[in-house]
N, C-alpha and C positions, 0 to 999 in steps of 0.2 A: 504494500500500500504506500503511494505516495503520502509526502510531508504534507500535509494538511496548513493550510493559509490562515491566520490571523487575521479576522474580519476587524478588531479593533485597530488595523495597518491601516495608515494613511496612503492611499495609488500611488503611483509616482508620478504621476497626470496629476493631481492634486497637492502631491508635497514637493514637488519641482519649482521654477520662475515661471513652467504657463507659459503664456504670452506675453513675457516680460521683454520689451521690445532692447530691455540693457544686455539679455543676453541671446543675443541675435549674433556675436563676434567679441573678439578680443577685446579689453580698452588696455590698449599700451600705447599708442601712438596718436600723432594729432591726428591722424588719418580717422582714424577708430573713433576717437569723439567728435569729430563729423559727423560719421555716420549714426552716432545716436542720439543725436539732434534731429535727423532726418525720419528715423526712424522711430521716434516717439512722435514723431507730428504726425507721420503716416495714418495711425489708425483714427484719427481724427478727418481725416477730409471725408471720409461718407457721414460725417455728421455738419460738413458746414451748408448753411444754409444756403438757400438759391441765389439771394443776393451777393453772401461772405461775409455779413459783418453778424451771425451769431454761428454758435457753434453748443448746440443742444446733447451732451452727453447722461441728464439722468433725468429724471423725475419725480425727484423726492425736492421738498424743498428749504432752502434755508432763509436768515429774516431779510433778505430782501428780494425784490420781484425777479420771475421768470428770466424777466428781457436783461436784468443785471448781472445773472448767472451766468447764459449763454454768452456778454459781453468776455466774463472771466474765460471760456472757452477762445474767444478769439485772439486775447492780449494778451494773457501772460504768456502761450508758447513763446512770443517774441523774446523774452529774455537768453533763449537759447536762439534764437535765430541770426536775432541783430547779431553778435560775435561770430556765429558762424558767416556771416556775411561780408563784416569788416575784416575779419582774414583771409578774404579772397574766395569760398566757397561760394558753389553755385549752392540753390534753393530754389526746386520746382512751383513754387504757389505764391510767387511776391502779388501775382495778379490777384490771387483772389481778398489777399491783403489790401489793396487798393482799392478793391469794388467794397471791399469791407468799411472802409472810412466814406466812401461814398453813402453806400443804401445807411449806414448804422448811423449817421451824423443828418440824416433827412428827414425832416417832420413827415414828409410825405410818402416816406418809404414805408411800407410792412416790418419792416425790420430796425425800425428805429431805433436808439437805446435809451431816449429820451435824455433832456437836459438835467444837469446837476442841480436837485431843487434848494439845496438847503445844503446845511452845513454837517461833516463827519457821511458825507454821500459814499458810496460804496463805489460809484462809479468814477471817484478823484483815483479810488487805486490803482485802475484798470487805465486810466487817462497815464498814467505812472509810466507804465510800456510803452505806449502811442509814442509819447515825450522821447523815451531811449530812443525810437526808431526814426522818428523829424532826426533827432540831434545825428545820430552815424547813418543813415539810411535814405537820407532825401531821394536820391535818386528811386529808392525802390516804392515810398511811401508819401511822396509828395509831389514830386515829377510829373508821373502820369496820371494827377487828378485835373480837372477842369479848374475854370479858375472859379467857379460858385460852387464847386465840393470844396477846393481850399478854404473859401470864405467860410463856409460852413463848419469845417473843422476847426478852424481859428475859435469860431463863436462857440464851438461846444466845448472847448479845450478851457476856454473863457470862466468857466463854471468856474474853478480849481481858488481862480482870482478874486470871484467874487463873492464865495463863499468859503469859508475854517474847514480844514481837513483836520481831523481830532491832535489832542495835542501829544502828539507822541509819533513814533518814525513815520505816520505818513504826513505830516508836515515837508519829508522829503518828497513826496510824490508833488506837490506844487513844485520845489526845484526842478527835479526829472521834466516838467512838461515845458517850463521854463527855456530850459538847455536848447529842448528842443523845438520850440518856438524862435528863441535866437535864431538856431541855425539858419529858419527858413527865411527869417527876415519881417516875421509877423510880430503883430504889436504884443506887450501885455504888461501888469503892472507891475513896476520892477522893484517896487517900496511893500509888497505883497512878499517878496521875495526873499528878501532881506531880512524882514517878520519871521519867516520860516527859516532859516539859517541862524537866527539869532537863540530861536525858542530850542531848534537843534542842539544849539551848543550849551543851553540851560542843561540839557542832560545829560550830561557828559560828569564824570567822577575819576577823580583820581590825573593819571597823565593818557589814559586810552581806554578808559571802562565808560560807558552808556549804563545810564537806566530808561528806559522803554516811558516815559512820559510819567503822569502824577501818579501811578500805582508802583512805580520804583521796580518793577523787576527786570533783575538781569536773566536772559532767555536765550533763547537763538534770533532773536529781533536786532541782539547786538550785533554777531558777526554777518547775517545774512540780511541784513535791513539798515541799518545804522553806518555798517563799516563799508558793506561792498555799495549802497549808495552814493558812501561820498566816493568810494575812490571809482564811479561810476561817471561823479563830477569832476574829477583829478583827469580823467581819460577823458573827456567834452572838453578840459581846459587848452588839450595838448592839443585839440581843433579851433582854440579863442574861444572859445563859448566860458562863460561864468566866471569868477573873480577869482584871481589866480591869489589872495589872499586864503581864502576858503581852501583851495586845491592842496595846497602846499600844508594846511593845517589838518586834512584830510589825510593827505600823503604821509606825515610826519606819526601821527595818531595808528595808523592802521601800522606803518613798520615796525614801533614797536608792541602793540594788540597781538602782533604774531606770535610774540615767544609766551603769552599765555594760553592763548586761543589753542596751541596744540595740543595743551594738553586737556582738552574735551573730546581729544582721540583717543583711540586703542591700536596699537599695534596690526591689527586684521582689517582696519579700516572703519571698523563702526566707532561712532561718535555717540555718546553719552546721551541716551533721552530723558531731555523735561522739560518742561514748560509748555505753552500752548503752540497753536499751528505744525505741530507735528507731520501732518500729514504731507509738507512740502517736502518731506523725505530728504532726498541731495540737495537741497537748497541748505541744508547745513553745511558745506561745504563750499558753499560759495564765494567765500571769501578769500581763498587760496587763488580761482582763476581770476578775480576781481585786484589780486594785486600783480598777475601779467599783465592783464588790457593795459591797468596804470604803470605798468612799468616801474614796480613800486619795490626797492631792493629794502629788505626787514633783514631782522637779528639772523633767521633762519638761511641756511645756502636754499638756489632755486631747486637743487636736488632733492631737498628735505621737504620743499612746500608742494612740489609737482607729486611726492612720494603720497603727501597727507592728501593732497586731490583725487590723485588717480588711485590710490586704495580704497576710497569711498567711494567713487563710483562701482566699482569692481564687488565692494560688498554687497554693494544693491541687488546686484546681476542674475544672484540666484533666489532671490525669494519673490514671491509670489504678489507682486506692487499690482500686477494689471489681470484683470479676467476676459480668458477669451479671448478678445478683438483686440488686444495692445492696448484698451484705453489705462490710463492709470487710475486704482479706485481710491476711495477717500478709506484712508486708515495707516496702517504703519508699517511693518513688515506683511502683512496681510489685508485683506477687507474688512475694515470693521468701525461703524458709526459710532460706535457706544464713550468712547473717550476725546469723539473728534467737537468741534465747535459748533454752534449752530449758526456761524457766519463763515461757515464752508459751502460751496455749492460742489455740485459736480466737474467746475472747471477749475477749481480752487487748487488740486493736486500741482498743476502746472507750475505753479510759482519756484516747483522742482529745475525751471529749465534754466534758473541763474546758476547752477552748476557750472555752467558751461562758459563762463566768461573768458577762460585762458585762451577759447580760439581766435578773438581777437588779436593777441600776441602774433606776429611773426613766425612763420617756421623756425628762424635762425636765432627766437631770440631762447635765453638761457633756460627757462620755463620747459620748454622742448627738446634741448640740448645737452640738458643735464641729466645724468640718471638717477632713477628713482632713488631716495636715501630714505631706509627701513627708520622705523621710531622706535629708541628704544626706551628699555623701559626703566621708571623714574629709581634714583637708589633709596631714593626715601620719599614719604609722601609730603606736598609742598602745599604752602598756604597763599591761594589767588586773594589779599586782604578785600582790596576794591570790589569782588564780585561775591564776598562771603560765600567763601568756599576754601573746601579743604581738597586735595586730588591724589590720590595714589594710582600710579599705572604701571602693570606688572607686563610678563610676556602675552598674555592669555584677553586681558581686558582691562577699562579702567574705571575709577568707583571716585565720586563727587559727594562729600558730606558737605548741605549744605544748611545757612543757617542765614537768615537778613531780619529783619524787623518787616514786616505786614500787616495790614489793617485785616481784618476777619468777614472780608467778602469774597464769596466761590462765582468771582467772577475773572475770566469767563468760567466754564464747566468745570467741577470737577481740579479748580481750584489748586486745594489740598493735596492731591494726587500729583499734581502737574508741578506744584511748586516749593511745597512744604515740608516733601516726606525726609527723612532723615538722610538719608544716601538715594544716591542712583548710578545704576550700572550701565555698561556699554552694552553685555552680553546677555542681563537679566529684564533690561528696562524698566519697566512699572507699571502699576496697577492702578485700576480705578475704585475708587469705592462705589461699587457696581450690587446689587440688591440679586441674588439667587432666586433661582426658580422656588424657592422653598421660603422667601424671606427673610434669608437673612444676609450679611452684609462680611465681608473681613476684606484685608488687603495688606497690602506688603510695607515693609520698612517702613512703619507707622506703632505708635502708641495710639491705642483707642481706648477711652473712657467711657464706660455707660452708667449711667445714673439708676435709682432705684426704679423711675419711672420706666426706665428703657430707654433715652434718649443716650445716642451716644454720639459722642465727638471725637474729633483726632488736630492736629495740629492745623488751626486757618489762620486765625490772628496771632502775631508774636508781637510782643510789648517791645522785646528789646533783644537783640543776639549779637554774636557777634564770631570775627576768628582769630584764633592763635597760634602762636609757637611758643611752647614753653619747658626750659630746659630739653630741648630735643621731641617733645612731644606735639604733633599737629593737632589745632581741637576747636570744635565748632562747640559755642552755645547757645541756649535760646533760654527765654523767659515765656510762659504763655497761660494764656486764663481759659481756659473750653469754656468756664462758665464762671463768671461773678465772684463765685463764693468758691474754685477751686483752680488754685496756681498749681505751677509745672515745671521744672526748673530743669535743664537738658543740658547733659553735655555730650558730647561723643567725641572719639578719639581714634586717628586714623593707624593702621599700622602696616597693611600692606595692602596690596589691590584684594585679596581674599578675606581682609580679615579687618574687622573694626570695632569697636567699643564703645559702649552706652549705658551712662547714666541718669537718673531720673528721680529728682525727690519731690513726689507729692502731697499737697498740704489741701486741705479739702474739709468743707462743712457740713459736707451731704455723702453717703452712702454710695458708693463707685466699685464698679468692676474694672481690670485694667488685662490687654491681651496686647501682648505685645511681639511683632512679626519680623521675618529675616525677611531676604529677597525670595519673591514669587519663584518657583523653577516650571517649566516648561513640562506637561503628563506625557509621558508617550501612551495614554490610551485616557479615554472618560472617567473622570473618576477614580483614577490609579492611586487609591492610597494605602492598600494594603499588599502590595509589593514587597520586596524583598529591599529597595530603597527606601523603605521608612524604619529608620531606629526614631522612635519618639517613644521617651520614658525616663524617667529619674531628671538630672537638670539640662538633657537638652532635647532637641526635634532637630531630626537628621533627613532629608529630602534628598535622593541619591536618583538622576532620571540620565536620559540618554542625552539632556540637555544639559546636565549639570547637578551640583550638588549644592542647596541650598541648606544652611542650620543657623539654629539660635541657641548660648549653652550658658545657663544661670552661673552669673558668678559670683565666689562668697567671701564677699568683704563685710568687717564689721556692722550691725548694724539693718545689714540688707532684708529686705524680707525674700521668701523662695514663693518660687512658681510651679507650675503644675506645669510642664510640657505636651503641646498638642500641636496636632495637625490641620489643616483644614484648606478643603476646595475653596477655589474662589470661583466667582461665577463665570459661566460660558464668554468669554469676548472681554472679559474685565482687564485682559494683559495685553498691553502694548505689543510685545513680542511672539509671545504665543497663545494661541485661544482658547487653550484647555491647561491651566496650572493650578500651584499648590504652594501655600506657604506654611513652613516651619513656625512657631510658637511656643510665648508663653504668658500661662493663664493667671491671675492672682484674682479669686472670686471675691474675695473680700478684700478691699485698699481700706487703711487706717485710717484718723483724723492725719496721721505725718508718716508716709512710709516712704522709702527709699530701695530702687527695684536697682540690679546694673547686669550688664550682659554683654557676651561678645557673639560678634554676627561672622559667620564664614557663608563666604561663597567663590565659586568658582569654577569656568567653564567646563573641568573636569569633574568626573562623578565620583572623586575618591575624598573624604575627610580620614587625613592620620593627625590623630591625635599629641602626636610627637612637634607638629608645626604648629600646635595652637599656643597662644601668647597669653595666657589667662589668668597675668598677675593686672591691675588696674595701676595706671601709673601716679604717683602721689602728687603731680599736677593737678590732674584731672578728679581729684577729690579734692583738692585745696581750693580750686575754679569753683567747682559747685557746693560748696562752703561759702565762695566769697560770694558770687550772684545771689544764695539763697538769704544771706543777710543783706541784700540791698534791694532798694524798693522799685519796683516796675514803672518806667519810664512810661 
């Protein structure tokens, strides 16, 4: 009798890239990212519309109108295009681009996208591209318009000027349309402009760190919005376009931002997920080709920055971004809406094609020229102060403990998840607080507190945090209230990319349960928790899968209280990286009026825990830190 099949096995039709249009061929040469420019815009043209100026890929919808969505189909490919363009490549569809600005900029077309009514419009983002493509592109996007579509474009482009685009990175998309405005020779208000370059540089921290507008978070807005924007403007300078003040302060900002920014990579090329907009996938990476276009020499050799580009894309290559027909869907390494934004539409993914900005650069220039230089990995973990963050990055993967001050609103979605959690992996990602088919709730590298009633909370608002190095020790802390009458004093402490440490003294005047999680691991089947990869028992929870080994293991310093170690499903689609996971724990059913929990978290892309590499002394820092915050009062 034959081996009998495992119906719980994922097909290979199903666990492959699919019709992932990155892995259609090699990416090692300019040649190769050419081609997947081309080849991610492909399965888009049986969706563009008769006229061209929309581009309808779903059906579901997000908070603004149909005709806005379809806009984000036709614009943002441009960010991959326009650099495939200015470096000499050809592009079979500049026409339908042109008829695009025609029918979409005409009252009278079916296909209108309508004017910018009001201010924080959705359509100033999408105006954002149009702008890149005036400013390098004329010949392909303004040439062969008539001279009442030019007018017409001028007047819709007009909106950006006459109404506030929210006050945070897209204040850049007014510059962007700006640039390209200059180029063509069209009027627009230049004191409008200046406004938004001024409020720009309000957010700016430190000598090269951004904070993303009045909710202060550092994200991927900073390297793939903030930084590759201006040096978007640095490269329009080297054509006269925009004030070569600005450029050089851009330029200057972003060379040094490199020797931090790398280290939100791993070694294999994935890059560390948090924060929102996610689902632009390679557009984390954007900031590497955005400093060839500008010709922009940072701390790093071009071998090192070409290595950290072309390894992210190549990571992409095999998992499963597109279903089907090549289009890209909204989600992460997979399909999946449940942690994504409700001001995604179905053309929203695209913002993926600023990846591609190196093609700009020259064949000959050093971008191209240099070969790839491997990341290695950190000898100790380093403290980014500016971005409140701690980074360890090992051969395997890299792990972000982070910790900033926030006000306690889950906006956008999912918040907490996105922005709060204690750590976050390159390999493991993270989880949402996502509600089971059964009603209940848990998720990863988070403290959760529930109250008698049942309300439970995990970390939204922080009073006060902050980071350090101390006597040799890297360590995040945070101060926080879930609720009124119960503070939270947190510190954690980095030791290698596998392995970190967490403490927590809770002070509380209400009756609290506390579960506290390692990083999600990936099930190889529904439901896998009774496997031969679960040691969960005594003081820790051991998660051992084909994806990895995640654990949580109580540690006993004076003082402490003990936990219960458990297991537990999270719900279907609740993980960034994979759809079906589990996280290690541990349970304290009863928290004191003053208890004191601490713990060390391992994980790691391999499915082995030896006990012999675990570090599970607490370092006398990191009880003197949360001694000292616990005697001071919350800011």
């Amino acid at each position: 009798m034959g081996a009998v099949n495992d119906p719980n096995t994922a097909s290979e039709v199903s666990g492959s890239a699919r019709a992932n249009p990155l892995a259609r061929g090699s990416l090692v040469s300019r040649d190769d990212v050419a081609r997947a420019v081309r080849d991610l815009y492909e399965p888009l043209v049986p969706y563009v519309s008769a006229g061209g100026a929309r581009v309808r890929l779903g059906s579901f919808a997000s908070v603004f109108e149909e005709s806005t969505a379809e806009l984000e189909g036709f614009s943002r490919p441009l960010y991959g295009i326009v650099p495939l363009a200015v470096g000499g490549y050809e592009f079979d569809h500049w026409e339908r681009f042109a008829s695009g600005l025609d029918a979409g900029t005409d009252p009278a077309s079916s296909e209108y996208w309508g004017p910018v009514p009001g201010d924080n419009d959705q359509r100033m983002v999408e105006q954002a591209a149009i702008g890149l493509a005036l400013a390098f592109c004329p010949e392909h996007v303004w040439e062969p318009l008539s001279p009442a579509a030019r007018d017409r474009l001028v007047t819709w482009l007009h909106g950006i000027f006459e109404h506030d685009p929210n006050p945070n990175n897209w204040q850049f998309f007014r510059v962007l349309v700006s640039l390209g405005l200059e180029r063509v020779g069209a009027p627009f208000d230049r004191s409008e402009v200046v406004r938004s370059l001024e409020m720009l540089d309000s957010y700016r921290v430190g000598n090269h760190w951004y904070v993303d507008g009045s909710l202060r978070n550092v994200d991927y807005y900073v390297p793939f919005a903030l930084h590759t924007y201006g040096l978007m403007y640095a490269a329009a300078n080297d054509l006269g376009l925009g004030d070569e003040r600005w450029a050089e302060t851009y330029r200057d900002r972003a060379a040094s931002f490199a020797s931090d920014f790398q280290h939100w990579f791993s070694p294999d090329g994935a890059a560390v997920p948090f924060g929102r907009s996610l689902t632009y996938r390679f557009a984390m990476a954007s900031f590497w080709g955005a400093l060839a276009w500008a010709d922009v020499e940072s701390e790093l050799s071009w071998g090192q920055v070409r290595g950290l580009s072309m390894r992210h894309l190549r990571w992409w290559a095999d998992k499963p971004i597109s279903d089907r027909d090549g289009v890209l869907s909204i989600g992460f390494t997979y399909d999946n809406r449940r942690l994504c934004e409700t001001y995604s539409s179905a053309g929203s993914p695209y913002w993926a094609m600023k990846a591609f900005g190196a093609l700009a650069a020259p064949a000959d220039h050093r971008f191209w020229t240099s070969p790839e230089e491997p990341l290695a990995p950190l000898g100790a973990p380093i403290v980014i102060a500016d971005a409140g963050q701690v980074v360890a990055r090992g051969s395997d993967h890299a792990v972000i403990l982070s910790a900033r001050p926030a006000v306690a609103l889950d906006f956008p979605e999912q918040s907490a998840a996105k922005y709060r959690k204690f750590a976050y992996s390159s390999a493991f990602g993270f989880s949402g607080d996502v509600v089971d088919m059964f009603g209940s709730i848990h998720t990863d590298s988070m403290l959760a507190l529930t109250d008698g009633d049942g309300d439970r909370r995990v970390r939204l608002g922080v009073d006060a945090a902050g980071v350090q190095s101390v006597e040799g020790v890297s360590l995040t802390w945070s101060t926080w209230h879930p609720w009124p009458d119960v503070r939270v004093d947190s510190v954690c402490w980095a030791i290698d990319s596998s392995q970190h440490g967490r403490a927590h003294r809770i002070r509380s005047a209400r009756r609290l349960s506390a579960m506290e999680t390692g990083f999600a691991v990936g099930l190889d089947a529904p439901g896998d928790l009774l496997g031969v990869g679960n040691r969960t028992g005594g003081d820790r929870s051991v998660l051992s899968t084909s994806n990895g080994c995640s654990a949580i293991i109580e540690l006993e310093v004076p003082g402490v209280m003990s936990r219960r170690a458990i297991a537990r499903n999270l719900a279907v689609n609740a993980g960034l990286v994979h759809p079906r996971s589990a996280v290690p724990g541990l349970l304290a059913a009863e928290v004191g009026a003053d208890a004191t929990f601490a713990a060390l978290v391992y994980a790691s892309p391999s499915n082995h825990l030896d006990d012999a590499d675990l570090v599970t002394q607490v370092p006398i820092p990191v009880l003197a830190l949360l001694d000292r915050i616990c005697a001071e009062e919350a800011s």
